[in-house]
Jmol script that loads the backbone (N, CA, C; Angstrom):
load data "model"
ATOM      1  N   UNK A   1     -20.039 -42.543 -36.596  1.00  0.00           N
ATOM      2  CA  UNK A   1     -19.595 -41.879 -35.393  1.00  0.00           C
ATOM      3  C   UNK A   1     -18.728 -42.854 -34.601  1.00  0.00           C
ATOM      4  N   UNK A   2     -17.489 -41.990 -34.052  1.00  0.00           N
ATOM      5  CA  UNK A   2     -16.717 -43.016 -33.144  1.00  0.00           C
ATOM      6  C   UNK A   2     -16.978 -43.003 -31.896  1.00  0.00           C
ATOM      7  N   UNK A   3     -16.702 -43.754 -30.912  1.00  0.00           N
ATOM      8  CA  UNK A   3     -16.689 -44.051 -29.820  1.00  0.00           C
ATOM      9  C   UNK A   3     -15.622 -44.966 -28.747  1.00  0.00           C
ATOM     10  N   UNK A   4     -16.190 -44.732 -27.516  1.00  0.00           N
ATOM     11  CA  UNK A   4     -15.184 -45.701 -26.996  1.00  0.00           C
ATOM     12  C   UNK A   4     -15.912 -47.119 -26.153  1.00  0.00           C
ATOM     13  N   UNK A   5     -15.705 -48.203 -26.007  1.00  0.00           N
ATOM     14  CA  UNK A   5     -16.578 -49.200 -25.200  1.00  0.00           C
ATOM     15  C   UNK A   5     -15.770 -49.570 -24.289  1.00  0.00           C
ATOM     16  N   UNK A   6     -16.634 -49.460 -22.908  1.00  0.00           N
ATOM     17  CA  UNK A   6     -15.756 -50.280 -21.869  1.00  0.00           C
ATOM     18  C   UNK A   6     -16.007 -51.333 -20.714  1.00  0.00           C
ATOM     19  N   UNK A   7     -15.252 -52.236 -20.881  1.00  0.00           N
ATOM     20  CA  UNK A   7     -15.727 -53.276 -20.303  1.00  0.00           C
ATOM     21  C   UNK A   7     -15.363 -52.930 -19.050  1.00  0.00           C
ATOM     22  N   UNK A   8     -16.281 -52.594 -18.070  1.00  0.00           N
ATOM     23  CA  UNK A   8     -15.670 -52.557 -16.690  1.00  0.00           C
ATOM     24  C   UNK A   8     -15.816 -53.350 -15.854  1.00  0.00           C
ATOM     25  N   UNK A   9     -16.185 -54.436 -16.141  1.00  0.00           N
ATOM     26  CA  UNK A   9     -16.078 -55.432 -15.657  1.00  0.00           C
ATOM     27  C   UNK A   9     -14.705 -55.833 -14.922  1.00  0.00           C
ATOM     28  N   UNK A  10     -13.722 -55.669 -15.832  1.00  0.00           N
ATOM     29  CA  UNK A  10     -12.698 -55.584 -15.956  1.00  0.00           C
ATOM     30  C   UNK A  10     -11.667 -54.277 -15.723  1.00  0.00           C
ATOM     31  N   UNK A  11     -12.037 -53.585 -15.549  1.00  0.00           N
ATOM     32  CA  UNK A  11     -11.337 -52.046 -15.157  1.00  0.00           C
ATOM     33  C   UNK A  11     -10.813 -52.052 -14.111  1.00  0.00           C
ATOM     34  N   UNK A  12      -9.752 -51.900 -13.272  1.00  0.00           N
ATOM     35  CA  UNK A  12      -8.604 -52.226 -12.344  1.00  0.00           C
ATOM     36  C   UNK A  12      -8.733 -50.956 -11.433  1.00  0.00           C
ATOM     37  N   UNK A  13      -8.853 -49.429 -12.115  1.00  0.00           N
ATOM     38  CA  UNK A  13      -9.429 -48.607 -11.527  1.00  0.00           C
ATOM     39  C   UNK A  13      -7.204 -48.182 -11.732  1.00  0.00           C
ATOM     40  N   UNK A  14      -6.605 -48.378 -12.401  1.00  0.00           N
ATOM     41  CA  UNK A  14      -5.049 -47.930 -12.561  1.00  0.00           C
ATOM     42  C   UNK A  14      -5.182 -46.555 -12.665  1.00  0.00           C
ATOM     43  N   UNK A  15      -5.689 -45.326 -13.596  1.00  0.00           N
ATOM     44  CA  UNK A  15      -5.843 -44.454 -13.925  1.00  0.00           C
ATOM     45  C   UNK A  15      -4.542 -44.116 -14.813  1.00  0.00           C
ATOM     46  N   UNK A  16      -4.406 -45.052 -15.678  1.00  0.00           N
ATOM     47  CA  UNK A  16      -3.321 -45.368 -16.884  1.00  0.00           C
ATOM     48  C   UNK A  16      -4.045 -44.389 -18.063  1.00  0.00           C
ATOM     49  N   UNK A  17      -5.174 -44.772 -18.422  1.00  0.00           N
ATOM     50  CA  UNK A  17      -6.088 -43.794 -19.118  1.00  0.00           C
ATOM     51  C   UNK A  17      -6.248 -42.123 -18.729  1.00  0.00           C
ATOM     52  N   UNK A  18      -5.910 -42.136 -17.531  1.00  0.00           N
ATOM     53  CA  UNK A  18      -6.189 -40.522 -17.254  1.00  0.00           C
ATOM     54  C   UNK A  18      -5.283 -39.769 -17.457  1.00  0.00           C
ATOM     55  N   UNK A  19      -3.920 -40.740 -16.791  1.00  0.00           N
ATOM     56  CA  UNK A  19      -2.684 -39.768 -17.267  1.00  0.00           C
ATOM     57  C   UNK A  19      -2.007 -39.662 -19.046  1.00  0.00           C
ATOM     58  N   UNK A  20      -2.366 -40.874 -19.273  1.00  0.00           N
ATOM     59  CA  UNK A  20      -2.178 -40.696 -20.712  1.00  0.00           C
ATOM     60  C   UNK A  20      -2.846 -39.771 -21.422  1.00  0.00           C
ATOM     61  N   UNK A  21      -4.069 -39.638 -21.259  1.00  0.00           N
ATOM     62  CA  UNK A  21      -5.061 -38.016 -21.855  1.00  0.00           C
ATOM     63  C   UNK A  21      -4.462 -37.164 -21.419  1.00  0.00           C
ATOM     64  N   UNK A  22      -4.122 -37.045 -20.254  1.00  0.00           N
ATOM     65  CA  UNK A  22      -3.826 -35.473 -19.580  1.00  0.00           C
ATOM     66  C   UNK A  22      -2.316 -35.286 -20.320  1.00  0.00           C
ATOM     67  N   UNK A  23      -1.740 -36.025 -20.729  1.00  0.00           N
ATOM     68  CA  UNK A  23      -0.538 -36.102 -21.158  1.00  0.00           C
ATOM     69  C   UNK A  23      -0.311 -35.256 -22.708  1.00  0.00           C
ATOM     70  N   UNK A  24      -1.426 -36.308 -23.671  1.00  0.00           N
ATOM     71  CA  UNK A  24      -1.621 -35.870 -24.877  1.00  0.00           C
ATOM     72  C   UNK A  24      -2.027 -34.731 -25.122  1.00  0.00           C
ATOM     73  N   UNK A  25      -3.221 -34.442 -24.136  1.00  0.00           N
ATOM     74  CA  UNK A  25      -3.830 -32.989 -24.206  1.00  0.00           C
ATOM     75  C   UNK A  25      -3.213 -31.937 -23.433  1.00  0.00           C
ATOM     76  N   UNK A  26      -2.015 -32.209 -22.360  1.00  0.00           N
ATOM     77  CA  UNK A  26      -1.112 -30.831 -21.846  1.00  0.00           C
ATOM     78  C   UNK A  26      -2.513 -30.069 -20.981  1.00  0.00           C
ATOM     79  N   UNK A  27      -3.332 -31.288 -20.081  1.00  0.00           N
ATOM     80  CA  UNK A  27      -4.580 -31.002 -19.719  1.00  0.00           C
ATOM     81  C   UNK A  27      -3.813 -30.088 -18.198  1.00  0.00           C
ATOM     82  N   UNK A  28      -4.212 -28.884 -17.774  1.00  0.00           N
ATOM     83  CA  UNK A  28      -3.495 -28.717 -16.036  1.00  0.00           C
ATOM     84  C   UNK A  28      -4.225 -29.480 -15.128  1.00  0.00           C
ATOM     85  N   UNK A  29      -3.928 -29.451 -14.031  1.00  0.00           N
ATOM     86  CA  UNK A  29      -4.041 -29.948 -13.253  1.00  0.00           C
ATOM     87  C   UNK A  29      -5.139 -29.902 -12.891  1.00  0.00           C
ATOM     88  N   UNK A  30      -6.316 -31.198 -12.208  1.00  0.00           N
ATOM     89  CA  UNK A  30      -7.712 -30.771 -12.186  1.00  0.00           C
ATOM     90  C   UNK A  30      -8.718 -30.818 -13.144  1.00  0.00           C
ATOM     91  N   UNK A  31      -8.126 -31.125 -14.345  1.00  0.00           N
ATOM     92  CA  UNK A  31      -8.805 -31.155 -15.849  1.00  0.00           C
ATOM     93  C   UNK A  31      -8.632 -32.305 -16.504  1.00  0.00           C
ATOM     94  N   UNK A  32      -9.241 -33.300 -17.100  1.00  0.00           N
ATOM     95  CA  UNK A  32      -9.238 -34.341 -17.299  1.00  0.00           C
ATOM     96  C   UNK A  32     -10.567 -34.505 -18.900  1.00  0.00           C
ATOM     97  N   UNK A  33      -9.275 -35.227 -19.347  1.00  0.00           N
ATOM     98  CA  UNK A  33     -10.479 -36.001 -20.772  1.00  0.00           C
ATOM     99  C   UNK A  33     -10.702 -37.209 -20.690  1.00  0.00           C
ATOM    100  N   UNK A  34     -10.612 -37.685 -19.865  1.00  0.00           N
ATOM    101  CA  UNK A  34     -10.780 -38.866 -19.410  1.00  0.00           C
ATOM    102  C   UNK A  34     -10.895 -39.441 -17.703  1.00  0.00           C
ATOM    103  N   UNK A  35     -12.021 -39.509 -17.290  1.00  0.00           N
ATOM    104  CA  UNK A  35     -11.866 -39.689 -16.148  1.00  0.00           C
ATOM    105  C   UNK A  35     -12.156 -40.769 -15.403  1.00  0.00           C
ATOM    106  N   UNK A  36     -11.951 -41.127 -14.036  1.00  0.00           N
ATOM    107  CA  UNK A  36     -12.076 -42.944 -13.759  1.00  0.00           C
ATOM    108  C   UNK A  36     -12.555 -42.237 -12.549  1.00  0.00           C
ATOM    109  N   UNK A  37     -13.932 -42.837 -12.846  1.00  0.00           N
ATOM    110  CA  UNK A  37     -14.890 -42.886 -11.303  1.00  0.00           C
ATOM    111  C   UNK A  37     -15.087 -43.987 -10.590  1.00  0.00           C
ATOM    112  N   UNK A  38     -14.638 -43.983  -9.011  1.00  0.00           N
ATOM    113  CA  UNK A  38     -14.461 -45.336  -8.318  1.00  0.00           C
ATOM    114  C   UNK A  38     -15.976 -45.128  -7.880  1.00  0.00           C
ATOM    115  N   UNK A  39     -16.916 -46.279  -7.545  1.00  0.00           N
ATOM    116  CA  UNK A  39     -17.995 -46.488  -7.227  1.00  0.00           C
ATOM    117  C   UNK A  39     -17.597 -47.144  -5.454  1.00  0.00           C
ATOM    118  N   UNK A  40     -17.948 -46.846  -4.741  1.00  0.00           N
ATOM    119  CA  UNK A  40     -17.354 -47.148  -3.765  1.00  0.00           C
ATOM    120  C   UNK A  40     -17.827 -48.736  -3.422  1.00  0.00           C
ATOM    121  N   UNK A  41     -16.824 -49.297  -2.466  1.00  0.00           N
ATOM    122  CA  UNK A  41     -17.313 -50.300  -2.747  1.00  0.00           C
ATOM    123  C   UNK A  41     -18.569 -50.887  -1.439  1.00  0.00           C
ATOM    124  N   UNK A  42     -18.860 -51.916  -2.284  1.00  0.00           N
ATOM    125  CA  UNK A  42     -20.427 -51.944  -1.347  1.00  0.00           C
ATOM    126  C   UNK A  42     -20.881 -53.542  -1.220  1.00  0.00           C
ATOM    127  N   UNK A  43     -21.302 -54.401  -0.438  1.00  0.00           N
ATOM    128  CA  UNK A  43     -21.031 -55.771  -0.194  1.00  0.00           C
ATOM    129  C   UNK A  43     -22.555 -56.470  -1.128  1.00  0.00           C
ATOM    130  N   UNK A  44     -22.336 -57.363  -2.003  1.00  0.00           N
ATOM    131  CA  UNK A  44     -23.271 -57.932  -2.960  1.00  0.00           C
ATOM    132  C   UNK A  44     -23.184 -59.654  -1.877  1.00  0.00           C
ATOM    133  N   UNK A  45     -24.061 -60.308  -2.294  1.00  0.00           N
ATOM    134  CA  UNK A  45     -24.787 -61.838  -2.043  1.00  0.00           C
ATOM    135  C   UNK A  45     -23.976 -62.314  -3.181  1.00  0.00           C
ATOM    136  N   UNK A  46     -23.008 -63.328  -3.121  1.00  0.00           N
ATOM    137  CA  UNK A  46     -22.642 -64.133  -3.951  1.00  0.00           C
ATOM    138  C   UNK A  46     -22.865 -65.226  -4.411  1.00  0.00           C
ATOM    139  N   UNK A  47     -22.286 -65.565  -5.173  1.00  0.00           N
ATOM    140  CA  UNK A  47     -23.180 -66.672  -5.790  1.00  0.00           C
ATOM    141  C   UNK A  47     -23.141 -68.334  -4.529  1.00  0.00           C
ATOM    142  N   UNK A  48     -22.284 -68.170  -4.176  1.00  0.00           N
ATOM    143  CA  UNK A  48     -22.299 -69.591  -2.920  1.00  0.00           C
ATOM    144  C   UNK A  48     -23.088 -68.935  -1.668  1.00  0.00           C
ATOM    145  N   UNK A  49     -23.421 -67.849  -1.704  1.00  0.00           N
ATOM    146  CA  UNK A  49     -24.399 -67.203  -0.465  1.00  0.00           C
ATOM    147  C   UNK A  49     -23.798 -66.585   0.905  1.00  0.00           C
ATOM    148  N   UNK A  50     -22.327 -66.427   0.214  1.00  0.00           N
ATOM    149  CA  UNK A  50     -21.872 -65.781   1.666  1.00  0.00           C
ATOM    150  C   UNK A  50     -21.048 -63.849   0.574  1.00  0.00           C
ATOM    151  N   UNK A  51     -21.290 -63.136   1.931  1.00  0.00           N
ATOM    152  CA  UNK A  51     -21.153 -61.650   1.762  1.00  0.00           C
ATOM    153  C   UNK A  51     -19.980 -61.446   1.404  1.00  0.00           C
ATOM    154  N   UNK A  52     -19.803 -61.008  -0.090  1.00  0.00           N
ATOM    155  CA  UNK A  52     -18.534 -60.464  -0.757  1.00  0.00           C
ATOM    156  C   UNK A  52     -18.791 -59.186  -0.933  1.00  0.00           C
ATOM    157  N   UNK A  53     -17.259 -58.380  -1.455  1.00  0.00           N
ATOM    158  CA  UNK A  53     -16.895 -56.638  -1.506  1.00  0.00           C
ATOM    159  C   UNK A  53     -17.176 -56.446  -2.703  1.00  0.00           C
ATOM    160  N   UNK A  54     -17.219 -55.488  -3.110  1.00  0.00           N
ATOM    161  CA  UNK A  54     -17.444 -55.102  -5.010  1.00  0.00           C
ATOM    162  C   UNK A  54     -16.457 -53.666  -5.060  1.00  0.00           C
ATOM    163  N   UNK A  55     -15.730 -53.417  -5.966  1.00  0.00           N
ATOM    164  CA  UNK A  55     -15.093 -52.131  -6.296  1.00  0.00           C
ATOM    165  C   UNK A  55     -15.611 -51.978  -7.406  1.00  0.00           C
ATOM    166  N   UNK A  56     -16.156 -51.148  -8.156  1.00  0.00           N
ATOM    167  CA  UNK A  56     -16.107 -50.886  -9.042  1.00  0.00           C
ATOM    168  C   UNK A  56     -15.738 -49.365  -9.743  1.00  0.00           C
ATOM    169  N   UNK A  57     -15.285 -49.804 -11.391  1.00  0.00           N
ATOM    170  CA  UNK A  57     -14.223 -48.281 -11.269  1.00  0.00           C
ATOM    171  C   UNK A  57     -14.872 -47.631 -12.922  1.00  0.00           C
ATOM    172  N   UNK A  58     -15.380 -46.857 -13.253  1.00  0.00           N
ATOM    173  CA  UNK A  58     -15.446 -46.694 -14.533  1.00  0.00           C
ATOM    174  C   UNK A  58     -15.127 -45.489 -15.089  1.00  0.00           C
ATOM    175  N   UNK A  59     -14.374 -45.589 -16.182  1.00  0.00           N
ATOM    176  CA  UNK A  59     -13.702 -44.213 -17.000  1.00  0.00           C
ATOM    177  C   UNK A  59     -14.735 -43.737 -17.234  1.00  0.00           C
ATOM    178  N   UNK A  60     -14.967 -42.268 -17.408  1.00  0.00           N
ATOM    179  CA  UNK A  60     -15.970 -41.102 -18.248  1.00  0.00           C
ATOM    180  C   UNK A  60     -15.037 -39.965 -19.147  1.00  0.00           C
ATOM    181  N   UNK A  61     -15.978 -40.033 -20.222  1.00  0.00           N
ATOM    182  CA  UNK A  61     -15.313 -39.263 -21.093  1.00  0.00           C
ATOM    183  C   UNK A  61     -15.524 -37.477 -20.475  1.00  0.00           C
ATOM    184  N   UNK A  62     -14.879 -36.620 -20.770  1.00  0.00           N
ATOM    185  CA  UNK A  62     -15.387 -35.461 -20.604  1.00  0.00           C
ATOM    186  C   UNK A  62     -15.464 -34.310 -21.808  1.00  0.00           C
ATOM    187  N   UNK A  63     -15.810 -33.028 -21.363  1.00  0.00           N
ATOM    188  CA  UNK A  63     -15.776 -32.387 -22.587  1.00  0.00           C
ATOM    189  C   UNK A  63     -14.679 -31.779 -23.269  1.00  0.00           C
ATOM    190  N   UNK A  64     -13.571 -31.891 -22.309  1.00  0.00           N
ATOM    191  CA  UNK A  64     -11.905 -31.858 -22.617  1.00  0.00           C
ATOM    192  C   UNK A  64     -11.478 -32.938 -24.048  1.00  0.00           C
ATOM    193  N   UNK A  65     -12.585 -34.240 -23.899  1.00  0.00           N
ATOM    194  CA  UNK A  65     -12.213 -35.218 -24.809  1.00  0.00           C
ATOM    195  C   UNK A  65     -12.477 -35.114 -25.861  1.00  0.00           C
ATOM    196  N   UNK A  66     -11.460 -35.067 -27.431  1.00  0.00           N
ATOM    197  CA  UNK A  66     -11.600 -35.328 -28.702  1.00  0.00           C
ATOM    198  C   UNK A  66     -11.300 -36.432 -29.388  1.00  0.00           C
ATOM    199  N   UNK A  67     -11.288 -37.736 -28.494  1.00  0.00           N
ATOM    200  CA  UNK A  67     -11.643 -38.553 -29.345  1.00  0.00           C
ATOM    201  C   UNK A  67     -10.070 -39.133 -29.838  1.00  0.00           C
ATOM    202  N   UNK A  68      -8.790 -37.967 -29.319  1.00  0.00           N
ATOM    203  CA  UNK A  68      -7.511 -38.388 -30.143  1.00  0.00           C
ATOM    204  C   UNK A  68      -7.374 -38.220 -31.262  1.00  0.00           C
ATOM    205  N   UNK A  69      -8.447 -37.009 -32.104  1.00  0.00           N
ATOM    206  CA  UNK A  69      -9.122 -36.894 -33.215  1.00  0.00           C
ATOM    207  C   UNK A  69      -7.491 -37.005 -34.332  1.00  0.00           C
ATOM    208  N   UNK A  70      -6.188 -36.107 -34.077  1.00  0.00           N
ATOM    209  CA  UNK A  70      -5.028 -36.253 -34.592  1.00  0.00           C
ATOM    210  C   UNK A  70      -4.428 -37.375 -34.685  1.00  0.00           C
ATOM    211  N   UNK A  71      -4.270 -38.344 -33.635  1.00  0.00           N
ATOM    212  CA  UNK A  71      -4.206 -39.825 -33.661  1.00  0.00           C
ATOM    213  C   UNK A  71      -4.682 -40.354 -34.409  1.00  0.00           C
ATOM    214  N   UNK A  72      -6.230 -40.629 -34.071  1.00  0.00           N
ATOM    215  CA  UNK A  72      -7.246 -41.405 -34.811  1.00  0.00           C
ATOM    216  C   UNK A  72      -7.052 -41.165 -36.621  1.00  0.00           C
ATOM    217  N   UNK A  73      -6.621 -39.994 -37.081  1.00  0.00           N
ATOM    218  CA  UNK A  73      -6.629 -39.364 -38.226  1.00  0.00           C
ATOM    219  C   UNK A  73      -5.300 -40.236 -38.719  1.00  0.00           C
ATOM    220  N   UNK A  74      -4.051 -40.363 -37.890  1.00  0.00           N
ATOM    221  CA  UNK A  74      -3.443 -41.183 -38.548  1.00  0.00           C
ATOM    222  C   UNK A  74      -3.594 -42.784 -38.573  1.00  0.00           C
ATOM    223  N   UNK A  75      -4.439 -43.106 -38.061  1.00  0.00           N
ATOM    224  CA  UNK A  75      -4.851 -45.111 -37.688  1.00  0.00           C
ATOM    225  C   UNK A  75      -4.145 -45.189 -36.416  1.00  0.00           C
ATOM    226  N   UNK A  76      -3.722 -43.968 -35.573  1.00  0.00           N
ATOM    227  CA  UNK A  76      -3.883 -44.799 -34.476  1.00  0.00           C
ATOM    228  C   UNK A  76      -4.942 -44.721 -33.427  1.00  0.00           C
ATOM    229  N   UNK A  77      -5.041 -45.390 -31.922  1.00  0.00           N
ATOM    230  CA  UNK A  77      -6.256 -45.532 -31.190  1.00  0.00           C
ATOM    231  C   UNK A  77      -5.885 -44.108 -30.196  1.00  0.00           C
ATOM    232  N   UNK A  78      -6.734 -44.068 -29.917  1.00  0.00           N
ATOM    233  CA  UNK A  78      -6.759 -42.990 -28.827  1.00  0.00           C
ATOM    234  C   UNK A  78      -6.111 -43.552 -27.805  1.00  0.00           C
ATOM    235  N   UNK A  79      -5.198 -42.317 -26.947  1.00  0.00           N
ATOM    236  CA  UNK A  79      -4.104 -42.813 -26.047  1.00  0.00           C
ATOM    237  C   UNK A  79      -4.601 -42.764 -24.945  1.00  0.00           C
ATOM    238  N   UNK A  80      -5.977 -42.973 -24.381  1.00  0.00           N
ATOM    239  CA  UNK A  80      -6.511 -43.681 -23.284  1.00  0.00           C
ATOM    240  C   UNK A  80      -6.635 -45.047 -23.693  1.00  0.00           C
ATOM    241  N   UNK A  81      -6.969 -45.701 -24.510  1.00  0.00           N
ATOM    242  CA  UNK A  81      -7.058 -47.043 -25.270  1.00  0.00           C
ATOM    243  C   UNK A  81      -5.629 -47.944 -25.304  1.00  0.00           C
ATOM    244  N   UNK A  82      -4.820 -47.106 -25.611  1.00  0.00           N
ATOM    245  CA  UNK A  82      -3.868 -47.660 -26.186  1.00  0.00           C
ATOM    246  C   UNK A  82      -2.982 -47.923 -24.784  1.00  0.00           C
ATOM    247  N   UNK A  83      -3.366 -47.094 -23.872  1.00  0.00           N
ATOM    248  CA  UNK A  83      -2.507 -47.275 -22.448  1.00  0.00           C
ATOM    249  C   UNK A  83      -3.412 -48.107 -20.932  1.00  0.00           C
ATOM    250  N   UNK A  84      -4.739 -48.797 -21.857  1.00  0.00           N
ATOM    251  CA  UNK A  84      -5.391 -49.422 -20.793  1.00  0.00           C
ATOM    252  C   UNK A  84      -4.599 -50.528 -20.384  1.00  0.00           C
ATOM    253  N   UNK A  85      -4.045 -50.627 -19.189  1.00  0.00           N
ATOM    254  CA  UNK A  85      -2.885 -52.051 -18.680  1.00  0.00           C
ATOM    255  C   UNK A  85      -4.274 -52.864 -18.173  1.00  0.00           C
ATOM    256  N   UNK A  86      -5.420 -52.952 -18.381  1.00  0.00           N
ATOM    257  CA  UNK A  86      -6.744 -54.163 -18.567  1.00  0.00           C
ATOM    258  C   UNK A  86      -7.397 -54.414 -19.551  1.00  0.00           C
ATOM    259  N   UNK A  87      -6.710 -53.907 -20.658  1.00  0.00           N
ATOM    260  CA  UNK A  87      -7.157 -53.771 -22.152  1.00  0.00           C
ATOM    261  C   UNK A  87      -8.577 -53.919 -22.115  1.00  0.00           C
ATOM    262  N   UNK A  88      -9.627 -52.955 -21.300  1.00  0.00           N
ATOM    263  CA  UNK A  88     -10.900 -52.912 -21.133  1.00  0.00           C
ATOM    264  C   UNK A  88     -11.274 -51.995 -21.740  1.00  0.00           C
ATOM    265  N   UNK A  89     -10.560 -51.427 -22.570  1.00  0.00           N
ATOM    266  CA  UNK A  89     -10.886 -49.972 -23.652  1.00  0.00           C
ATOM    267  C   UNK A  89     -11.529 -50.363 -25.250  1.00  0.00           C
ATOM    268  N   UNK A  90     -12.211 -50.370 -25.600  1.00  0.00           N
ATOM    269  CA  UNK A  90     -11.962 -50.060 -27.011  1.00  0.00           C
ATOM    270  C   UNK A  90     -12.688 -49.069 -27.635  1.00  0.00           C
ATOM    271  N   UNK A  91     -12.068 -48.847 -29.191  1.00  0.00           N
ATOM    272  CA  UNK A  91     -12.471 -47.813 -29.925  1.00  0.00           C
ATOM    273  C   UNK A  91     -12.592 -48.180 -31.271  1.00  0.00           C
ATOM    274  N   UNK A  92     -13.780 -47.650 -31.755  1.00  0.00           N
ATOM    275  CA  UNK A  92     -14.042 -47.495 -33.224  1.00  0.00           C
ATOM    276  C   UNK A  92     -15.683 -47.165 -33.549  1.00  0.00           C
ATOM    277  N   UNK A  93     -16.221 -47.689 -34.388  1.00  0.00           N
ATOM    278  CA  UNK A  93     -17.656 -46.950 -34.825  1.00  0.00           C
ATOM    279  C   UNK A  93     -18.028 -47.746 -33.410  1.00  0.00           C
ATOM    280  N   UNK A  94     -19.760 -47.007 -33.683  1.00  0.00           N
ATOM    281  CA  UNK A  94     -20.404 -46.910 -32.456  1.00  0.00           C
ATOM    282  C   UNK A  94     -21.153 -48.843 -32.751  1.00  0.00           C
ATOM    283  N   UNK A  95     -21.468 -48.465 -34.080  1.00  0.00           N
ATOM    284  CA  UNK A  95     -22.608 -49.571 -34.671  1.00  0.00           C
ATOM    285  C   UNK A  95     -21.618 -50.805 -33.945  1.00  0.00           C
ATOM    286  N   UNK A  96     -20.410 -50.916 -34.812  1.00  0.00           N
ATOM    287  CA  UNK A  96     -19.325 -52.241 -34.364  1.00  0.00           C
ATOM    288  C   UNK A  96     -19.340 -52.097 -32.653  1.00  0.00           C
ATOM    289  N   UNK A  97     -18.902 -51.658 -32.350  1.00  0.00           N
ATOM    290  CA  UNK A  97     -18.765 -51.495 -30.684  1.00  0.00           C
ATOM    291  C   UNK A  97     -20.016 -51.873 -29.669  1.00  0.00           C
ATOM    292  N   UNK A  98     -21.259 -51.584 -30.684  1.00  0.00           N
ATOM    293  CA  UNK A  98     -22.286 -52.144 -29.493  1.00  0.00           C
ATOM    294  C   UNK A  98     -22.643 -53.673 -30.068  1.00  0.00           C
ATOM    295  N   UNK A  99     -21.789 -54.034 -31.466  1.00  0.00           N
ATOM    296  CA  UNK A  99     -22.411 -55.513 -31.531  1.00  0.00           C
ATOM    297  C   UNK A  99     -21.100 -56.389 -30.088  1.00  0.00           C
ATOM    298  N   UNK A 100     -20.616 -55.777 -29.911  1.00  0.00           N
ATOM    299  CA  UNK A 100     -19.083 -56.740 -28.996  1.00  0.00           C
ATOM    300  C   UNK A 100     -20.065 -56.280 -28.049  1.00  0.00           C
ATOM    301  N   UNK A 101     -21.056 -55.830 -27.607  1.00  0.00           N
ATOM    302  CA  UNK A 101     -21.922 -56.047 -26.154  1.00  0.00           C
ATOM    303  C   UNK A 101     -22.429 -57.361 -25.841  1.00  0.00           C
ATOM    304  N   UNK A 102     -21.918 -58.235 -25.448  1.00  0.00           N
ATOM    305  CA  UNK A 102     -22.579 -59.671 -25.227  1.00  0.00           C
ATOM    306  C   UNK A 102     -23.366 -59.945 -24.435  1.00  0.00           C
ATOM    307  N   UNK A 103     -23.592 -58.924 -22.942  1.00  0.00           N
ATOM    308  CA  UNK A 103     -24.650 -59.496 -22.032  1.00  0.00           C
ATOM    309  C   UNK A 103     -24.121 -60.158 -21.231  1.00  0.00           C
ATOM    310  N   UNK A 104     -22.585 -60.833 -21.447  1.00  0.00           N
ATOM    311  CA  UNK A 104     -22.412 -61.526 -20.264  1.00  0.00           C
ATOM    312  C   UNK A 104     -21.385 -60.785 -19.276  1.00  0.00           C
ATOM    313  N   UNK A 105     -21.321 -59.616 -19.143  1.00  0.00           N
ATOM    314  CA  UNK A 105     -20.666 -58.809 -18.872  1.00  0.00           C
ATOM    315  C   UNK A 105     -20.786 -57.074 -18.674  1.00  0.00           C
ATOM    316  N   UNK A 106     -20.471 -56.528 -18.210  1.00  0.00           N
ATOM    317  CA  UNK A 106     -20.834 -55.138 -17.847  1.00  0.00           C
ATOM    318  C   UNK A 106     -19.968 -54.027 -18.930  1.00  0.00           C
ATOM    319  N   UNK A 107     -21.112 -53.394 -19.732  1.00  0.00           N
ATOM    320  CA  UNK A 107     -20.319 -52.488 -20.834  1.00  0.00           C
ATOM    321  C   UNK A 107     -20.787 -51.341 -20.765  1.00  0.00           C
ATOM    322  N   UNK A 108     -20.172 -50.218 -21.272  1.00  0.00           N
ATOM    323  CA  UNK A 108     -20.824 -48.693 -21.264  1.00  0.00           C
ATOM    324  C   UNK A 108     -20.182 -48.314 -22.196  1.00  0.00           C
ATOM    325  N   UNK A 109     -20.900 -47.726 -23.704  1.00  0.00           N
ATOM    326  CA  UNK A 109     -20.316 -47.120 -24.929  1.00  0.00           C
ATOM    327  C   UNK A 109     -20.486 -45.972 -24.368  1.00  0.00           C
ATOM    328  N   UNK A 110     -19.726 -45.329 -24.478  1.00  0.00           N
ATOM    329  CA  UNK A 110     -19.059 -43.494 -24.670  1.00  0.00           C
ATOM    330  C   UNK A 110     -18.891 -42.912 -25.842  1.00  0.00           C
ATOM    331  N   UNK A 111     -19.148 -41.640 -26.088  1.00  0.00           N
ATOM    332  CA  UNK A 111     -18.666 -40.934 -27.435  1.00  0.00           C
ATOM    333  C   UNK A 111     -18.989 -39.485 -26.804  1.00  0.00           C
ATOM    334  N   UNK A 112     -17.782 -38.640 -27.539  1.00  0.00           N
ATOM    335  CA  UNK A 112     -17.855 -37.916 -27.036  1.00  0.00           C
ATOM    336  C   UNK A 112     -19.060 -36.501 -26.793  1.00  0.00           C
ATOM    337  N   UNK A 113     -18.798 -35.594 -26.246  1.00  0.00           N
ATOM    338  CA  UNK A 113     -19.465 -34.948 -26.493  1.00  0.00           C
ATOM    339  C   UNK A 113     -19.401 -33.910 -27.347  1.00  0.00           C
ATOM    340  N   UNK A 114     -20.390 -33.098 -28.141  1.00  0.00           N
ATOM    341  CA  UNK A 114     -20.342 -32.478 -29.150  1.00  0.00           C
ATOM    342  C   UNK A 114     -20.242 -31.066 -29.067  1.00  0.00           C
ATOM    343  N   UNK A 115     -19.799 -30.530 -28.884  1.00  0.00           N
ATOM    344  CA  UNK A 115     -20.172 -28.742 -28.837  1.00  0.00           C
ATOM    345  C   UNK A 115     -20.407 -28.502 -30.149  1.00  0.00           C
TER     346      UNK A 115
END
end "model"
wireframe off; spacefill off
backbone 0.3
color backbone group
């Protein structure tokens, strides 16, 4: 099974990924296979002990999403992947994708959903 992994650690919150899906898929307006949820931001204890901001932004797949299944069919990546300008995307089996989970960093595997 394929999937997508994302480091959001690293996620910029561009929404380079959204328009590129909506693009491929001729999604209207309001409809999205790919979507980027901003977490609002909220003040964390840092590591020297004084009060820093946090944004955080993370793509969700939706049920609009196939994966780029026509793409993928020819070797290429899915065109949310291929248009991440934080190259925080990736794609391929699920098994490979959760060994690149290292722990030192914030990840969330996705795959899509199945009807």
């Amino acid at each position: 099974m394929k999937g997508i992994l994302v480091n959001y650690e690293y996620c910029t919150g561009c929404h380079s990924c959204e328009v590129a899906c909506k693009k491929i898929l001729n999604l209207p307006e309001g409809e999205f296979g790919i979507k980027l949820t901003e977490i609002l931001p909220h003040a964390y204890e840092g590591k020297s002990g004084t009060e820093k901001w946090e944004w955080t932004y993370m793509p969700v797949l939706t049920k609009a999403c196939d994966m780029c299944a026509d793409r993928v069919e020819k070797g290429k990546m899915p065109m949310c992947v291929q248009h991440c300008q934080a190259w925080c995307l990736y794609h391929g089996e699920v098994g490979e994708l959760a060994r690149k989970m290292d722990g030192k960093t914030r990840w969330a595997l996705m795959v899509p959903q199945m009807v």
